[in-house]
C-alpha positions as CSV (number, residue, x, y, z in Angstrom):
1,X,160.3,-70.7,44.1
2,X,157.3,-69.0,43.6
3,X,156.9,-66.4,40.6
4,X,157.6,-63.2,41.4
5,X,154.7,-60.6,41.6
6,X,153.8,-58.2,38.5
7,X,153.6,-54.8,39.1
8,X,149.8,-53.6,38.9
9,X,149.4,-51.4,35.8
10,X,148.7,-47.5,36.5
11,X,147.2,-46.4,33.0
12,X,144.4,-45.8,34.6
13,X,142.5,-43.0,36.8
14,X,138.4,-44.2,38.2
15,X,138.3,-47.3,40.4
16,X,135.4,-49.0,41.1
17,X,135.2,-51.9,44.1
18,X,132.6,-53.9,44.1
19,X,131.7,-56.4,47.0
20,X,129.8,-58.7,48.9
21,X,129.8,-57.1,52.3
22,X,130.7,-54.4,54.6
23,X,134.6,-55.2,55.7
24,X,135.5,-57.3,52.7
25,X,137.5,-54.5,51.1
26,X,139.1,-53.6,54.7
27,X,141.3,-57.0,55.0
28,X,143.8,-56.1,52.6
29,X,142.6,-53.9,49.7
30,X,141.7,-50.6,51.1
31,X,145.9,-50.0,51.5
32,X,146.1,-50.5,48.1
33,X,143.0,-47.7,47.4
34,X,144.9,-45.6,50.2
35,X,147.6,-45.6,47.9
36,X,145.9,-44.8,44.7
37,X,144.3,-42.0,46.2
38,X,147.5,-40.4,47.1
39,X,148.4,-40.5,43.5
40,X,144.8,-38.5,42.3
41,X,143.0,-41.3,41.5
42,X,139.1,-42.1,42.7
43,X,137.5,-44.8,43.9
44,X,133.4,-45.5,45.2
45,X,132.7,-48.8,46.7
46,X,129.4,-50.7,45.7
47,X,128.4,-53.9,48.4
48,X,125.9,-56.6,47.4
49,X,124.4,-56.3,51.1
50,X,124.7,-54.6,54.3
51,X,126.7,-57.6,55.6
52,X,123.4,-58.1,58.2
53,X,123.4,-62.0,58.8
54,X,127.4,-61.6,60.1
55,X,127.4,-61.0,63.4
56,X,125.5,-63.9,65.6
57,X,124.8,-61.7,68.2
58,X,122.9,-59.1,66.7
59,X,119.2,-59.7,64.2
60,X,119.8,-58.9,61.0
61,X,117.7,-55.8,61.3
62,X,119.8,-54.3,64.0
63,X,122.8,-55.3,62.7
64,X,122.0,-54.2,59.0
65,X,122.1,-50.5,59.4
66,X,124.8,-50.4,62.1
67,X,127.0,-52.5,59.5
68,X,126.1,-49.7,56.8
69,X,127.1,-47.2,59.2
70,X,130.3,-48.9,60.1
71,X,131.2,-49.5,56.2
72,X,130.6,-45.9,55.4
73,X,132.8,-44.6,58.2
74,X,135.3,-47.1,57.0
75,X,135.6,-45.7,53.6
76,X,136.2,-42.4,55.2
77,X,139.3,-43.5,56.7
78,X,140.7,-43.7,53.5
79,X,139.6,-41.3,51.9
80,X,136.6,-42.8,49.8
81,X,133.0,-40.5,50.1
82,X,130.5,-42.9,47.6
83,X,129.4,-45.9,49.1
84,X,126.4,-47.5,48.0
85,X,124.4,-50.3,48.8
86,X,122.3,-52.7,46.3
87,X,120.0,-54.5,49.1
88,X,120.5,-58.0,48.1
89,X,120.1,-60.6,51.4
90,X,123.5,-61.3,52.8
91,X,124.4,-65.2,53.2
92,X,122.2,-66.1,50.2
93,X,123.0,-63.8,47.3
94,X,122.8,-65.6,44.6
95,X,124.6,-65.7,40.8
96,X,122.8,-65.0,38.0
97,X,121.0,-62.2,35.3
98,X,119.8,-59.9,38.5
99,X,123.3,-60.2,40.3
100,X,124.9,-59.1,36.8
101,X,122.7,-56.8,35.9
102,X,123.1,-54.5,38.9
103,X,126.5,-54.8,38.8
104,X,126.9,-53.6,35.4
105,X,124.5,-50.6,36.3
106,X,126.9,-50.1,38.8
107,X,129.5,-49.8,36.4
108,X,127.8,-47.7,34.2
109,X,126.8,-45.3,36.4
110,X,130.8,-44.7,37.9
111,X,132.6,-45.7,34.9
112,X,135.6,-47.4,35.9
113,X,138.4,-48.5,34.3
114,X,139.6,-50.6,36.9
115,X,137.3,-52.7,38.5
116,X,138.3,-54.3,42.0
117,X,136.4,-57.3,43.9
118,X,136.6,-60.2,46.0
119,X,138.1,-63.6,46.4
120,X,135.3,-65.7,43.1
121,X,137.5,-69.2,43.8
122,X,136.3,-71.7,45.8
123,X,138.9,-71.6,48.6
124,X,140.9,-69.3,50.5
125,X,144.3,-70.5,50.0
126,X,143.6,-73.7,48.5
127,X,142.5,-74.8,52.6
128,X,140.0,-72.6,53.9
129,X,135.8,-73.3,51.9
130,X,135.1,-69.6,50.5
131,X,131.7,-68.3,51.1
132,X,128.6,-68.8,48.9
133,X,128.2,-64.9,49.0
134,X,131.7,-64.2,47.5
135,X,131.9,-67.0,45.0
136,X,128.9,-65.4,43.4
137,X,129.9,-61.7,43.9
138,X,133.4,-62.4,42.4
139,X,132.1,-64.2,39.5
140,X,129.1,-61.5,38.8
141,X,131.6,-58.7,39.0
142,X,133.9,-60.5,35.9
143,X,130.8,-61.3,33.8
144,X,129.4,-57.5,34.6
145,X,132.6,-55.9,33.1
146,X,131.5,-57.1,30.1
147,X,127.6,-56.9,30.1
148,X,128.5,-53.0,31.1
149,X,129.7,-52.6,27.4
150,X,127.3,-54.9,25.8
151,X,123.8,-52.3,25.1
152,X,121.7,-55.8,23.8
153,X,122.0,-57.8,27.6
154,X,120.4,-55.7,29.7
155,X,118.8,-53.1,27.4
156,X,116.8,-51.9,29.6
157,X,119.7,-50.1,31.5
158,X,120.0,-47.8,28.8
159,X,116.2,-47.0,28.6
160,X,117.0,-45.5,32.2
161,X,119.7,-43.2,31.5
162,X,122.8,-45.6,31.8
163,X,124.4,-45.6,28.6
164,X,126.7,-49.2,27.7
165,X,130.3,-48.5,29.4
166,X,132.9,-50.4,26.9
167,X,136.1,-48.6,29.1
168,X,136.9,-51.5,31.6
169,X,140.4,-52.5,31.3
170,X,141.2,-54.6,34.1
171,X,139.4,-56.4,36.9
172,X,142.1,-56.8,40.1
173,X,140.5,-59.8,42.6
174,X,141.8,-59.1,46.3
175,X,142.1,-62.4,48.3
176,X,142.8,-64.8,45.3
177,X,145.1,-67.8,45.7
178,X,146.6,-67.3,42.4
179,X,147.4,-63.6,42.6
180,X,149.7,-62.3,39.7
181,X,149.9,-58.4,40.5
182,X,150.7,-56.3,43.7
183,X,151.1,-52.7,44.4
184,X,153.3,-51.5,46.9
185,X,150.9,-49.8,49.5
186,X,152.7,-49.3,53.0
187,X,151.9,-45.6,52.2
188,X,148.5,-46.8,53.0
189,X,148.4,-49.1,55.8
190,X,148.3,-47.0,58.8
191,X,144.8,-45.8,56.5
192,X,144.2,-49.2,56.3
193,X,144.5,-50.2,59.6
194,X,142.0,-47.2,61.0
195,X,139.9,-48.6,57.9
196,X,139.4,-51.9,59.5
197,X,139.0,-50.4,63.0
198,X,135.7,-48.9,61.8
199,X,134.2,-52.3,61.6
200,X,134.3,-52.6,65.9
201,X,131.3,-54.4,66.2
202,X,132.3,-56.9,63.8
203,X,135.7,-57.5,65.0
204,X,135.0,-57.6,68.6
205,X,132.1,-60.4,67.5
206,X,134.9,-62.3,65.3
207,X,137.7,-62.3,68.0
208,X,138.6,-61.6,71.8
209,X,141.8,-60.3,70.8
210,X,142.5,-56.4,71.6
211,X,140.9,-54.6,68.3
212,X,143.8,-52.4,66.7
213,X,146.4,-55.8,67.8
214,X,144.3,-57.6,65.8
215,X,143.4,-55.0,62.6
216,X,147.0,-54.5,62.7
217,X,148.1,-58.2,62.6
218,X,146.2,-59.2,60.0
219,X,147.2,-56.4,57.6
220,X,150.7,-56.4,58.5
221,X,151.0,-60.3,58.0
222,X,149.2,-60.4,54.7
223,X,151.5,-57.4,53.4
224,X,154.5,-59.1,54.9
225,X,153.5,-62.2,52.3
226,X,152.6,-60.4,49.0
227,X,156.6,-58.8,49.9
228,X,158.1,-62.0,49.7
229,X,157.0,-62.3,46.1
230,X,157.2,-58.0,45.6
231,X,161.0,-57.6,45.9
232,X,159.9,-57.2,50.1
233,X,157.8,-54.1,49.5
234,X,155.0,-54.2,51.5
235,X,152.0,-54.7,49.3
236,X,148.3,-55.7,48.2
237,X,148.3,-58.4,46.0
238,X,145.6,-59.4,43.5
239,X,145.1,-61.6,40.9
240,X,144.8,-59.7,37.4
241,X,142.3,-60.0,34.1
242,X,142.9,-57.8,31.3
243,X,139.8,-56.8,28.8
């Protein structure tokens, strides 16, 4: 039997989700921010890119700005107003000291105490080949908790006004196959479902099945599983580091 899920800790009040693309916080995680924002806390979302090399159908240029669109009206659904892009190339963003280092601007600037991102492992589920983009976006946002603290990596983010931010205390990764924490979130998944709805053009691209059938589906079934392991509360389940 698997373990049972740990409930996700609360002492905490900013969020801060940090991505690769546009609809990567909208298959699963955005129930869970639903929920938090309920209870008073905040959340802004930072993305990598504009998600422009994901739909085959559309050039990147076209499909860049209508993804940023679609992201920001997203967000909205559930309640979350900041939403910012950092302009790196989607498909090929790459790990390393650029990556980190606007990352852990990023965190400095919103000052988080929780830091959410995506699936850093190198398969979905142990079956499916994760993507090149969230390997390295993962992995930056877990090093760039700590360079946000450190004023001697990137000293130059000081110089511009961003002062080191030491006050991370966890970093939850949605879409891990080892996930250790949930939160119950059925509160938020009618939010959740409305969230992923914003991304139309990217669905109806993905899938010829009916748009809120799908949305719905998806969300449903991946809150069905984290319950099996969450005393059968519907839930958002992540895999948990502590700083």
């Amino acid at each position: 039997m698997a373990d049972q899920l740990k409930e996700m800790p609360t002492d905490w009040r900013r969020a801060l989700a940090v991505v690769a693309h546009p609809d990567d916080l909208e298959y699963g995680t955005s129930a869970a921010i639903a929920t938090w924002l309920d209870e008073g806390r905040t959340c802004a979302y930072v993305l990598a890119s504009a998600g422009e090399a994901g739909i085959d159908t559309l050039a990147p240029a076209e499909a860049g700005p209508l993804r940023e669109r679609e992201q920001r009206a997203s967000a909205a659904a559930v309640g979350v107003q900041t939403v910012e892009f950092l302009g790196h190339r989607d498909g090929v963003i790459e790990y390393g000291p650029r990556l980190r280092r606007d990352f852990a601007a990023a965190i400095r600037r919103h000052r988080p105490e929780l830091v959410l991102t995506i699936n850093h492992h190198d398969t979905w589920g142990g079956v499916h080949w994760n993507t090149p983009d969230h390997r390295a976006v993962g992995r930056a946002v877990l090093d760039a908790a700590g360079d946000a603290g450190n004023r001697w990596i990137f000293p130059e983010l000081a110089e511009e006004g961003l002062e080191p931010w030491d006050g991370v205390r966890y970093v939850a990764v949605a879409g891990s196959p080892r996930p250790t924490h949930a939160v119950a979130a059925e509160a938020g998944l009618e939010r959740a479902v409305a969230s992923l709805m914003c991304h139309r053009t990217y669905i109806e691209a993905l899938t010829k099945d009916e748009p809120e059938g799908y949305c719905r589906s998806f969300l449903e079934g991946s809150m069905r599983g984290a319950a099996e392991r969450f005393g059968g509360r519907l839930a958002v389940d992540f895999e948990l580091f502590a700083r």
